[in-house]
DOZARO-671970 format. One record per residue (C-alpha): residue in three letters; y, x, z. Coordinates in steps of 0.1 Angstrom, whole numbers, plus 2048, in hexadecimal, padded with zeros to 3 digits. Example, Ala and Ser with C-alpha at 12.3 -4.5 7.8 and 13.67 -1.06 7.14 Angstrom:
! residues 2
ALA7D387B84E;SER7F5889847;
! end
This chain:
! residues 121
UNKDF68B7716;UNKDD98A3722;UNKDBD8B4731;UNKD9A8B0729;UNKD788BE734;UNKD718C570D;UNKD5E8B16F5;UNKD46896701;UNKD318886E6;UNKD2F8856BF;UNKD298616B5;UNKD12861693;UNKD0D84567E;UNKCEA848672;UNKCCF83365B;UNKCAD837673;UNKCB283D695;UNKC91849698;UNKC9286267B;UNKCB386E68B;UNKCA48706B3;UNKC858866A5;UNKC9F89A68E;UNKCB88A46B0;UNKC9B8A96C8;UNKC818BE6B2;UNKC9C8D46A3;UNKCBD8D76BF;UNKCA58CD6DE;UNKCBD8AD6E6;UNKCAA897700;UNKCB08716FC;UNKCC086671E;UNKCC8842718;UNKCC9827700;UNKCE880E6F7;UNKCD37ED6E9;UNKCB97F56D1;UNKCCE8046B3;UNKCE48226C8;UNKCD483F6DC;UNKCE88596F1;UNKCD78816EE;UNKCE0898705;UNKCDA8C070C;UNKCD58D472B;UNKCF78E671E;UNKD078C571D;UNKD088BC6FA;UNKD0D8956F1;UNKD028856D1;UNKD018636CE;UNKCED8546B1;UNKCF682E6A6;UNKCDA82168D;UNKCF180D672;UNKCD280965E;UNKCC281863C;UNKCDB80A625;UNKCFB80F635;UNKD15825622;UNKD2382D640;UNKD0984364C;UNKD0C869648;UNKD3086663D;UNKD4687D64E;UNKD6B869650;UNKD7F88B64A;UNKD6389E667;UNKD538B664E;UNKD3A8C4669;UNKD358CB68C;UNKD268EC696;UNKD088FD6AF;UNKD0F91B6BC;UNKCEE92E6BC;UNKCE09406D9;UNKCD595C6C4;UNKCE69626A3;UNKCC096D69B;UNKCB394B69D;UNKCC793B681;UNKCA9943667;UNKC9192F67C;UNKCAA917680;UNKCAE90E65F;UNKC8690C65F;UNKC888F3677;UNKCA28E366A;UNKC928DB647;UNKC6F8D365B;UNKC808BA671;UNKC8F8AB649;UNKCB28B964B;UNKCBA8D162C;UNKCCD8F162A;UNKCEF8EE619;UNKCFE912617;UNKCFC93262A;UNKD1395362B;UNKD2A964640;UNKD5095564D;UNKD5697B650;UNKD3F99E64F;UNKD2699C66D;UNKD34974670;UNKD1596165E;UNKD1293A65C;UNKCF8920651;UNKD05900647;UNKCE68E4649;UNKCE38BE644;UNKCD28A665E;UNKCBC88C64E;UNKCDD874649;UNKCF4893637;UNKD0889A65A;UNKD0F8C1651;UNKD098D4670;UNKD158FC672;UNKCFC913683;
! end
């Protein structure tokens, strides 16, 4: 068994880097700490959270595809928040897919970022 210090970033292939920065900051609070050229920016939380966002441009087909990942998942601070959440989420121009519970007292949104990367809250 190999030993890691868990996951350290989700890479996401998106169409406006711009679009994706404003959608990450305003609605998850991720801070931009560095950039790779002019096309690939690296997000970060004060939890530790990694995204980084590679701008592949407004045609690509490759953008928003999952390659067998069908979401990745927030864990919310308060199970209270996730109706504001999804507010922000559609303000910021992601879209809410589905909500319900895995189990009684388990409940779970399912949302879109601006490219169709489904994100669990």
């Amino acid at each position: 068994m190999i030993e890691t210090e868990g996951l350290t970033h989700i890479h996401l292939l998106v169409r406006d880097l711009d679009r994706s920065l404003r959608f990450y900051e305003s609605v998850f609070g991720f801070q931009e700490k560095f950039r790779e050229g002019e096309r690939m920016a690296f997000l970060g939380t004060s939890g530790g959270d990694t995204i980084t966002l590679n701008e592949v441009g407004p045609d690509s087909p490759d953008a928003g595809k999952s390659g067998g990942v069908d979401h990745f998942g927030f864990r919310l601070r308060d199970g209270a928040d996730r109706d504001r959440a999804i507010t922000e989420v559609e303000a910021a121009g992601g879209t809410l897919l589905r909500r319900g519970e895995h189990a009684p007292g388990v409940p779970f949104a399912y949302v879109a970022d601006p490219d169709g990367y489904q994100i669990e809250l």
